[in-house]
N, CA and C atoms as an extended XYZ file, in Angstrom:
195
Properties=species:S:1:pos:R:3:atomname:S:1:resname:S:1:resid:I:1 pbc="F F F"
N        -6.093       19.465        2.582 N   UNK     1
C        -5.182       20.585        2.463 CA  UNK     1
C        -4.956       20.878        0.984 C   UNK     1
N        -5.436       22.152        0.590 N   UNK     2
C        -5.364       22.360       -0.878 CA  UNK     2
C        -3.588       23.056       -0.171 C   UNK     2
N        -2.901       22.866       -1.552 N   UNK     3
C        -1.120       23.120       -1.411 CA  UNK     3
C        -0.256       22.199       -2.397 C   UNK     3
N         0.860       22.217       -2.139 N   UNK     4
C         1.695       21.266       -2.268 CA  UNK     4
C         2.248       19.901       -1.622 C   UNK     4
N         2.448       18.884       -2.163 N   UNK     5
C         2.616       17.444       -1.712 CA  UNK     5
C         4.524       17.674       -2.311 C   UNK     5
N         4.781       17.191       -1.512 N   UNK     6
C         6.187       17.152       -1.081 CA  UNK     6
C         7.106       15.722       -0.870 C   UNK     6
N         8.415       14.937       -1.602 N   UNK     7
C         8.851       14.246       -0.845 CA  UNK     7
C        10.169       14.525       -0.334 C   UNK     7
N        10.505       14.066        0.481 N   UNK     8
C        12.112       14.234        0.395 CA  UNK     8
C        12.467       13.150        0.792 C   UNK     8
N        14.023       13.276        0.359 N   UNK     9
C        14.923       11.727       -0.066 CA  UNK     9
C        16.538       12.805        0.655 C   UNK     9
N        16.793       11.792        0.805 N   UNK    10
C        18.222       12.121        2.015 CA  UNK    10
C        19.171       10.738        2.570 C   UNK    10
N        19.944       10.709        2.439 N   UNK    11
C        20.569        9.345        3.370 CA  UNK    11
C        20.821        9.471        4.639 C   UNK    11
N        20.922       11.010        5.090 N   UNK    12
C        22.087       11.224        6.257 CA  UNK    12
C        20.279       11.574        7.185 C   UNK    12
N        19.956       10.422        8.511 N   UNK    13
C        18.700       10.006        9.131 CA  UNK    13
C        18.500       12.135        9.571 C   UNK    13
N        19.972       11.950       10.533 N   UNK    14
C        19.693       13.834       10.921 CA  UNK    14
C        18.305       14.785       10.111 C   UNK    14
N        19.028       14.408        8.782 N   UNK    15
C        18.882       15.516        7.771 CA  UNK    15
C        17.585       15.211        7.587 C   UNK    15
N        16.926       13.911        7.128 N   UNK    16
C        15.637       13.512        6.700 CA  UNK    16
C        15.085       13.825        7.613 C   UNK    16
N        15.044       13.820        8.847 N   UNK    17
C        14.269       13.866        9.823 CA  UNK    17
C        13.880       15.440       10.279 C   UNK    17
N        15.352       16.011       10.204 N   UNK    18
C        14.879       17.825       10.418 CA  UNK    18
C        13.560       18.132        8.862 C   UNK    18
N        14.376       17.936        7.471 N   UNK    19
C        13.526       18.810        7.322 CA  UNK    19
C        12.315       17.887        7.057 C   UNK    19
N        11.932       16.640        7.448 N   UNK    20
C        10.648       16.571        7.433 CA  UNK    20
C        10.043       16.948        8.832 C   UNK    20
N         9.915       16.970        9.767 N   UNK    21
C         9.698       17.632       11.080 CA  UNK    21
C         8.932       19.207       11.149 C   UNK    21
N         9.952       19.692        9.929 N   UNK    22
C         9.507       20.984        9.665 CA  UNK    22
C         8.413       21.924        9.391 C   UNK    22
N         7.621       22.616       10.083 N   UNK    23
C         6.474       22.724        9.794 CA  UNK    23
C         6.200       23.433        8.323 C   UNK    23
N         6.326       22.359        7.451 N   UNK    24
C         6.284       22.475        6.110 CA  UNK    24
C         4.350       23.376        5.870 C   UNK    24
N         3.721       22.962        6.680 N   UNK    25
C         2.646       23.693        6.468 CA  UNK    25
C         2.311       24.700        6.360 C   UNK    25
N         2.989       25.793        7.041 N   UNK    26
C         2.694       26.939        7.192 CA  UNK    26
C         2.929       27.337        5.770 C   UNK    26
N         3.719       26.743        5.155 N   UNK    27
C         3.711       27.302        3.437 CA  UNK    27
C         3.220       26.274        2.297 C   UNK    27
N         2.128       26.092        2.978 N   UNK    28
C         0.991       24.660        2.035 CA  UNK    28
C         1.652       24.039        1.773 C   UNK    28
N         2.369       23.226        2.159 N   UNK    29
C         3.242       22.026        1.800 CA  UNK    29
C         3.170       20.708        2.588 C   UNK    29
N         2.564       19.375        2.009 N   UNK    30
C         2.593       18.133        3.123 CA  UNK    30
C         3.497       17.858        2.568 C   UNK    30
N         4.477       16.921        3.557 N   UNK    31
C         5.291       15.738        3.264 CA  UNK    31
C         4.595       14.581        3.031 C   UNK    31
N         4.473       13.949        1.719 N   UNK    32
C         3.645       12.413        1.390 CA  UNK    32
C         4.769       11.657        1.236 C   UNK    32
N         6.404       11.802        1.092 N   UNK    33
C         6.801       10.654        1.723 CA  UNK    33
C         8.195       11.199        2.084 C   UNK    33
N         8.998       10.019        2.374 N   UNK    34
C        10.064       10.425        2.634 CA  UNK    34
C        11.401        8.958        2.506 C   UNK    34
N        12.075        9.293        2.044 N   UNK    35
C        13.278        7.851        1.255 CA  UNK    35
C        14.235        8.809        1.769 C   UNK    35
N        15.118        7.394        2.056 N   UNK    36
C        16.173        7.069        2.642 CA  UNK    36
C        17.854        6.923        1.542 C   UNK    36
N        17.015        6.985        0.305 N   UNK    37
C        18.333        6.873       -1.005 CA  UNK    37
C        17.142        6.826       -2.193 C   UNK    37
N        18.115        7.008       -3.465 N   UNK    38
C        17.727        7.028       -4.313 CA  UNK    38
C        16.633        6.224       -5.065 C   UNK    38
N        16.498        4.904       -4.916 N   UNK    39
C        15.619        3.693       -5.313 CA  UNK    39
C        14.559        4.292       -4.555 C   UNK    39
N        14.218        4.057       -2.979 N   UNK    40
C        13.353        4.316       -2.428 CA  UNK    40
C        12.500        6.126       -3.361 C   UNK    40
N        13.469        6.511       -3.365 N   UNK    41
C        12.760        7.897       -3.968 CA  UNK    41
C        12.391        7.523       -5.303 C   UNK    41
N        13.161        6.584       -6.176 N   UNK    42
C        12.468        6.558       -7.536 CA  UNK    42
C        10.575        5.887       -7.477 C   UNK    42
N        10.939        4.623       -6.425 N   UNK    43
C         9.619        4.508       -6.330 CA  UNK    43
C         8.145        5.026       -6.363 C   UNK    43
N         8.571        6.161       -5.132 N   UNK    44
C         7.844        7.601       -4.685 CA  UNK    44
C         7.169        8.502       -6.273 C   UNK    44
N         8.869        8.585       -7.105 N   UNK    45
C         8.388        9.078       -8.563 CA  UNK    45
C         7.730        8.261       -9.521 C   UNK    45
N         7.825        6.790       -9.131 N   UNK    46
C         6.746        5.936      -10.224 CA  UNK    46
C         5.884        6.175      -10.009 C   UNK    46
N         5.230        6.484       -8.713 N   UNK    47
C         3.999        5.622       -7.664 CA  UNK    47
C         3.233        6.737       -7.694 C   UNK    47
N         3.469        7.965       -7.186 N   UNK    48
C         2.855        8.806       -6.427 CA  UNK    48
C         2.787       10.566       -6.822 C   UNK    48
N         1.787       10.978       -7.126 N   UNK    49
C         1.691       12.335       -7.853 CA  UNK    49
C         2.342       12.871       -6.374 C   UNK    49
N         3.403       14.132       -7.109 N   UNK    50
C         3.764       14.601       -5.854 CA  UNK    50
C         3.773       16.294       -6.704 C   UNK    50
N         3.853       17.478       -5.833 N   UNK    51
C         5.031       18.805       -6.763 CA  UNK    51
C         6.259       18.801       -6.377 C   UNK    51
N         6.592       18.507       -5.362 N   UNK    52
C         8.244       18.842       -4.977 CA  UNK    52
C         8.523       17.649       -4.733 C   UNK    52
N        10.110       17.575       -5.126 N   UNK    53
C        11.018       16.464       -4.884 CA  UNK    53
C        12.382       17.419       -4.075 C   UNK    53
N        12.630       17.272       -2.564 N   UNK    54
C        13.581       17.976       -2.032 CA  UNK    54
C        14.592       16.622       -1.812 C   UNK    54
N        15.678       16.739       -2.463 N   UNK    55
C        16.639       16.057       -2.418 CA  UNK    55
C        17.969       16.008       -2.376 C   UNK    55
N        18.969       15.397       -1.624 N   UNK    56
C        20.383       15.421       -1.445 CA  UNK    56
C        20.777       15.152       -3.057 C   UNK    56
N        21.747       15.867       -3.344 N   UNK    57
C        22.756       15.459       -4.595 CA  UNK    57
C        23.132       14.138       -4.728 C   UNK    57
N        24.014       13.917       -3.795 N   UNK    58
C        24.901       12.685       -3.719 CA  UNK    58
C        24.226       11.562       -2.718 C   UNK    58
N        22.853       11.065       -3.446 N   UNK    59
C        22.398       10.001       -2.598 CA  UNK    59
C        22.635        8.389       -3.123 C   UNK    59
N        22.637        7.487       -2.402 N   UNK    60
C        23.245        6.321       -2.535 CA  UNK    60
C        21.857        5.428       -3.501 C   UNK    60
N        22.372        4.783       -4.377 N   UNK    61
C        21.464        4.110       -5.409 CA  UNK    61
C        20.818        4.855       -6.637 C   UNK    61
N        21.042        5.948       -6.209 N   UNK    62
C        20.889        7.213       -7.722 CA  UNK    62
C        21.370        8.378       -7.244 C   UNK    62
N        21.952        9.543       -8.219 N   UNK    63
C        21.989       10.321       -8.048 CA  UNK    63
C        20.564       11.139       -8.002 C   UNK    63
N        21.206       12.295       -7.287 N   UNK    64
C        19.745       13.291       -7.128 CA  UNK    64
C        19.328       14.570       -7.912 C   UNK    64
N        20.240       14.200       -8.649 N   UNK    65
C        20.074       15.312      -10.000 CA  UNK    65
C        18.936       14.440      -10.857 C   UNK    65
């Protein structure tokens, strides 16, 4: 899939789960991962070429700013 690689980071399970569910494809977009709080998402940003980071503000172990 030529597009965008995508993660998102969220605490609240609801939320992570809708918008990864989402058929992010239809607008070239995969989800390559998805964290549960902040650490888990920093990982994602050491580790892994991504373009988008969709993220809650106020997530637990870092902020999301």
């Amino acid at each position: 899939m030529s597009g965008y690689r995508m993660v998102i980071a969220d605490d609240e399970k609801m939320i992570r789960d809708g918008l990864a569910g989402m058929k992010w494809d239809r607008q070239q977009i995969e989800v390559v991962g998805v964290a549960r709080n902040g650490l888990e998402a920093q990982e994602y940003i050491d580790g892994m070429e991504f373009d988008i980071l969709l993220t809650d503000i106020k997530i637990p172990g870092m902020g999301g700013v």
